[in-house]
Residue, then its C-alpha position, 0 to 999 in steps of 0.5 A: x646463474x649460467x654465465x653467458x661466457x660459458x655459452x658462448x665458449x663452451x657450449x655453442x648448441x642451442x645458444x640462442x635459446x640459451x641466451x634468451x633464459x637468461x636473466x639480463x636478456x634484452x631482445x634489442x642488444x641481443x644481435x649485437x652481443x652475439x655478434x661482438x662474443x662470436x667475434x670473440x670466439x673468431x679472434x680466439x680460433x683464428x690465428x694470425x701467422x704474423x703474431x708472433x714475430x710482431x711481439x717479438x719487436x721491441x718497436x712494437x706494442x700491439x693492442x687488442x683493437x688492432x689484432x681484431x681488425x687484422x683478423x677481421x679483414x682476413x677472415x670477414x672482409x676477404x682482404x678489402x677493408x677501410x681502416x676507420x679508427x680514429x685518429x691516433x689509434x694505430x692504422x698503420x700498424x693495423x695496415x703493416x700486421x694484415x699486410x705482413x700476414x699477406x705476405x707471409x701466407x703468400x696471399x700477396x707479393x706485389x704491393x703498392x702503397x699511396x700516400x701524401x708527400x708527407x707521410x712516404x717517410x714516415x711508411x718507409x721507416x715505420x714498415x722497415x723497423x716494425x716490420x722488417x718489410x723493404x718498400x723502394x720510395x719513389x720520390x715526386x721528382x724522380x721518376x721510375x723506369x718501371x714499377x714491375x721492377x719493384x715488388x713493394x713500393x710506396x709512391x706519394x698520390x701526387x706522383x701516383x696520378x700523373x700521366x706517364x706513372x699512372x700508365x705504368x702503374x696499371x699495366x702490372x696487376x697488383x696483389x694489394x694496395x693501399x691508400x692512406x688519407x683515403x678520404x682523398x679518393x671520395x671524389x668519383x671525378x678526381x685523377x685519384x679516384x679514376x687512377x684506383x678504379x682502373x688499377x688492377x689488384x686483388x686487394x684493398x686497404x683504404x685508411x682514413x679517420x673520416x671516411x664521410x665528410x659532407x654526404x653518402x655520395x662520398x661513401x658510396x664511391x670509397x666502397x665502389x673502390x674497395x669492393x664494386x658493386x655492392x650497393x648497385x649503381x648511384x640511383x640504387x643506393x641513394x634511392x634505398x638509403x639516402x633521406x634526402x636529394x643532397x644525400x645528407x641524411x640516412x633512410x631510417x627505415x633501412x639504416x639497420x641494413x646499411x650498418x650490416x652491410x658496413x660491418x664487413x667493409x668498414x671497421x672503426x674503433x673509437x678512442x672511447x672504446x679503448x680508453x681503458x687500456x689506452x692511455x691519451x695524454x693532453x696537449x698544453x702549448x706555449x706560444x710566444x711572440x717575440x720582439x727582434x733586435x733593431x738589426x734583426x727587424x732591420x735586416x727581416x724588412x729590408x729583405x721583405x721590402x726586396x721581395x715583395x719588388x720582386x713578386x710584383x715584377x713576376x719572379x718565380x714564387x718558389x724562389x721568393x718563398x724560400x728567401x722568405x722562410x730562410x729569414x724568418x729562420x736564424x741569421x745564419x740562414x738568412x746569410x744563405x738567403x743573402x747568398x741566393x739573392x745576390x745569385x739569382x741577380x735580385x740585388x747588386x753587389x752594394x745591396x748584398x754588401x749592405x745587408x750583410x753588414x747588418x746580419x753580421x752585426x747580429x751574434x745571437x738570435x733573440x729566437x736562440x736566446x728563448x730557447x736556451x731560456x725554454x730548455x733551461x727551465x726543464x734542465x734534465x728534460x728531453x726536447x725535441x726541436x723542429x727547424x727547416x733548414x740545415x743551416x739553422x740546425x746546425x747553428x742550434x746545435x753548435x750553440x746548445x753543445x756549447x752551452x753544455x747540452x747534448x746533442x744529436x741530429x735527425x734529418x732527411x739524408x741520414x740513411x736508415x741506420x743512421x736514424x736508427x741510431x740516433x733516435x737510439x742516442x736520443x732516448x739512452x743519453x742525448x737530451x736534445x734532437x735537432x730535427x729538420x721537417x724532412x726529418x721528422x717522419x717516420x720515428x716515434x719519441x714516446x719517450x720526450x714529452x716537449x716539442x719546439x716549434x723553432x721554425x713554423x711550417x706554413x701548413x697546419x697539418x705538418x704542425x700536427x704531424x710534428x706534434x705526433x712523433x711524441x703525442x701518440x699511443x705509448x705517451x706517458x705525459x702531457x706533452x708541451x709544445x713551444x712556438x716561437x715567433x718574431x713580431x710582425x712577421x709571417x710565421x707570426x701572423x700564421x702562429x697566431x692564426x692558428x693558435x688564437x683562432x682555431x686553437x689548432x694545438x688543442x683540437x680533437x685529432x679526429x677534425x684536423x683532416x676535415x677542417x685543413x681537407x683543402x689545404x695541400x702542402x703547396x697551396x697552404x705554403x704558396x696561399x699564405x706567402x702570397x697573401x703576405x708579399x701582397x699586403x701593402x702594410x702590417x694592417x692589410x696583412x694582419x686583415x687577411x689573415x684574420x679573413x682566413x682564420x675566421x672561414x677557419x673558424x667557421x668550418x671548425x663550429x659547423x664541423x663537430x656537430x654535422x661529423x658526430x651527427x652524420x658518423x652515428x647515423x652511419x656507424x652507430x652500433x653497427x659494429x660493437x667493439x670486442x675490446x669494449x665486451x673484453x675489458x668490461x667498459x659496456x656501462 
């Protein structure tokens, strides 16, 4: 019997006809398995000049899914694409091989990278270790002279939209720009989405796990940034394609079509496609509420009591909220609070007397004590630990070094090399990495498989990003996650919110920008400490937080079923993944 590989890379004459003598031909697969073979056949004679010198990075594991959507957007979608793939798959290093590569063939010179505030470390570090490129960072609070100064750089949405930076930035013409969480732009009325459409530039990567999230409308206005015009105006398109006024549902008469056209602007490679090659480990979180000392929860609502005066009388937010989060740390942290307070004027020398007494009556945190408990249990087992403030890191680390452990240190001042090496020390000898949040994006910890949640970050999707330095491609075990808390405090009602509620630590990846899409870092921060300063007593606030997590909860129900239904009336079949032909999964 002919085999169908033979045809295709052998002997590309008549194949059509060829193919249909064939014993398994079925008229209704047979586009698409040519298509996913002339693919195929296009990875095999296209090459890449950026290749191999990636391979050649040890930081680097290229997989078959992301070389294919490289070549795709170079040879198919004429440099603009929206990178789909769902989340935990590789975009970045998607983005960083076709950006390379755009590089290298001299196609482009000046690129401009948006990102979320979050994530500017994590694209720096990444694009300076895996692929030796050097983009200048630009800082929320720092403002640039003049972009044309810098030819690769990275700026935070946030910062990009502003009056006097978006100015600068569209006086220059860019080669190419890129825009992670590009979900953001789906609003045609936002400043994000005007900033992209007057920008001048020749090419576009969008990178989004959830380029649909409630209706067409908002997939119509990503494509009309990525490649205007191409499906007329907003009337044109939803009269041809949308089934309804809301735009909720696709016209099945022309949903073959939509799908053709998305196959050159969208490519999107699911985790079950790569199952075979790709390895995903589970998540198994351990959670545990604790009871402080008298002094502890003396010193905690005394401080609390100071703030919520302080709040009702109109002082600045920020300011209460860091009090706030440094003593709900460590002693150590909340002996800084201490500090600020007695500066800032909220409390008189006696008051800062008084409550200095208490914090020095504490010699051990109960939090610390849990800890050294948790890392015991696995003595040889390395850990990753999470903190907010360098005074607590420290404490940890002089308290772990002490108790034998080894120990390094990761946070935001370090330079490149200096986290280079320590992420070096901490895979070859170090057991333990003390990591600051600021410190935490950027490197990759395959090689650890316990996260400590010491300190909580009031927003869900820094637990997640967190969570993702270890849990990603490459992880070989199940990855643990510890979250401590002290009993009726706000990190406790915000851990038990997330963890009992929603069931944050487990959900599938490709919902968490859905379900948190209207949380930024300052509203999740801000929203949550203001509805704990303002609750009257425990009962009050433990209300409101179980208000919250049931909005949550009912988002998280109505999310799963309404994204799949909406995703396979978009993106069924309009793409067959190569990799799927390739390792023989098409069952």
């Amino acid at each position: 019997m002919t085999n169908i590989v033979d045809i295709i890379f052998t002997d590309r004459s008549n194949v059509k006809s060829k193919l249909r003598k064939l014993e398994f031909y079925n008229k209704e697969k047979f586009d698409l398995t040519l298509n996913a073979f002339d693919i195929l056949s296009q990875i095999k004679k296209s090459k890449l000049s950026v290749t191999s010198s990636i391979k050649s990075n040890k930081e680097i594991e290229l997989y078959d899914h992301q070389i294919y959507a490289a070549v795709k957007v170079k040879n198919e979608c004429g440099g603009s694409a929206i990178l789909a793939d769902e989340v935990g798959l590789g975009k970045t290093i998607e983005a960083g091989i076709i950006l390379k590569e755009f590089l290298i063939s001299g196609l482009a010179k000046s690129v401009l990278i948006l990102v979320p505030p979050s994530l500017m470390y994590q694209w720096q570090d990444e694009l300076q270790s895996k692929f030796d490129l050097n983009f200048v960072k630009q800082r929320d609070d720092r403002r640039f002279k003049d972009p044309a100064s810098h030819e690769l750089l990275i700026m935070s949405h946030s910062s990009a939209v502003s009056p006097i930076q978006a100015n600068l930035l569209k006086k220059r013409d860019w080669d190419m720009v890129i825009v992670d969480e590009a979900h953001s732009m789906k609003n045609s009325e936002t400043h994000k989405h005007k900033l992209l459409k007057e920008l001048p530039r020749k090419f576009t990567l969008f990178l989004t796990a959830t380029p649909i999230e409630n209706n067409l409308r908002e997939l119509y206005n990503l494509i009309e940034l990525i490649k205007p015009g191409t499906f007329g105006t907003l009337n044109e398109f939803k009269n041809r394609y949308a089934d309804d006024p809301q735009m909720r549902s696709i016209n099945l008469f022309f949903k073959d079509e939509l799908q053709h056209i998305l196959s050159k602007i969208i490519i999107r490679t699911t985790r079950q496609q790569v199952k075979k090659y790709i390895k995903f480990t589970d998540r198994i979180p351990h959670t545990k509420i604790l009871k402080p000392t008298d002094d502890e929860r003396e010193l905690y609502e005394k401080v609390t009591k100071i703030i919520q005066e302080k709040y009702a009388e109109g002082y600045p937010v920020f300011y209460l909220m860091i009090i706030q989060r440094l003593t709900s740390s460590s002693t150590v942290a909340a002996k800084r609070a201490l500090y600020l307070m007695k500066k800032r004027e909220y409390v008189d020398e006696t008051e800062y007397n008084e409550l200095m007494k208490i914090a020095n009556r504490i010699e051990i945190d109960t939090k610390a004590i849990e800890l050294l408990d948790i890392v015991q249990r696995q003595k040889n087992a390395k850990f990753l630990i999470f903190v907010e403030w360098r005074t607590t890191q420290d404490y940890l680390a002089r308290l772990l070094t002490k108790s034998g452990y080894s120990v390094t240190l990761f946070h935001g001042d370090l330079n490149l090399a200096e986290r280079n090496e320590s992420r070096e020390k901490f895979r070859d000898e170090i057991q333990i990495m003390i990591s600051t949040s600021a410190g935490g994006y950027g490197m990759n910890f395959q090689f650890c498989s316990n996260v400590v949640n010491y300190d909580l970050p009031w927003n869900p999707m820094k637990i997640e990003q967190r969570v993702g330095r270890v849990h990603r491609i490459g992880q070989k075990n199940d990855v643990n996650i510890y979250n401590v808390a002290y009993e009726k405090t706000i990190d406790a009602y915000i851990l038990t919110l997330l963890y009992t509620k929603i069931q944050l630590f487990k959900m599938a990846l490709g919902h968490l920008d859905l379900l948190f899409a209207d949380i930024t870092d300052e509203k999740a921060e801000t929203g949550f400490f203001k509805e704990y300063i303002s609750s009257k007593d425990e009962k009050e606030a433990e209300k409101k937080f179980s208000a919250i997590g049931e909005k949550w909860e009912n988002r998280k129900e109505n999310l799963s079923d309404a994204v799949e239904e909406f995703n396979r009336g978009v993106f069924d079949n309009f793409s067959l993944s190569p990799m799927e032909k390739k390792n023989g999964t098409d069952e």
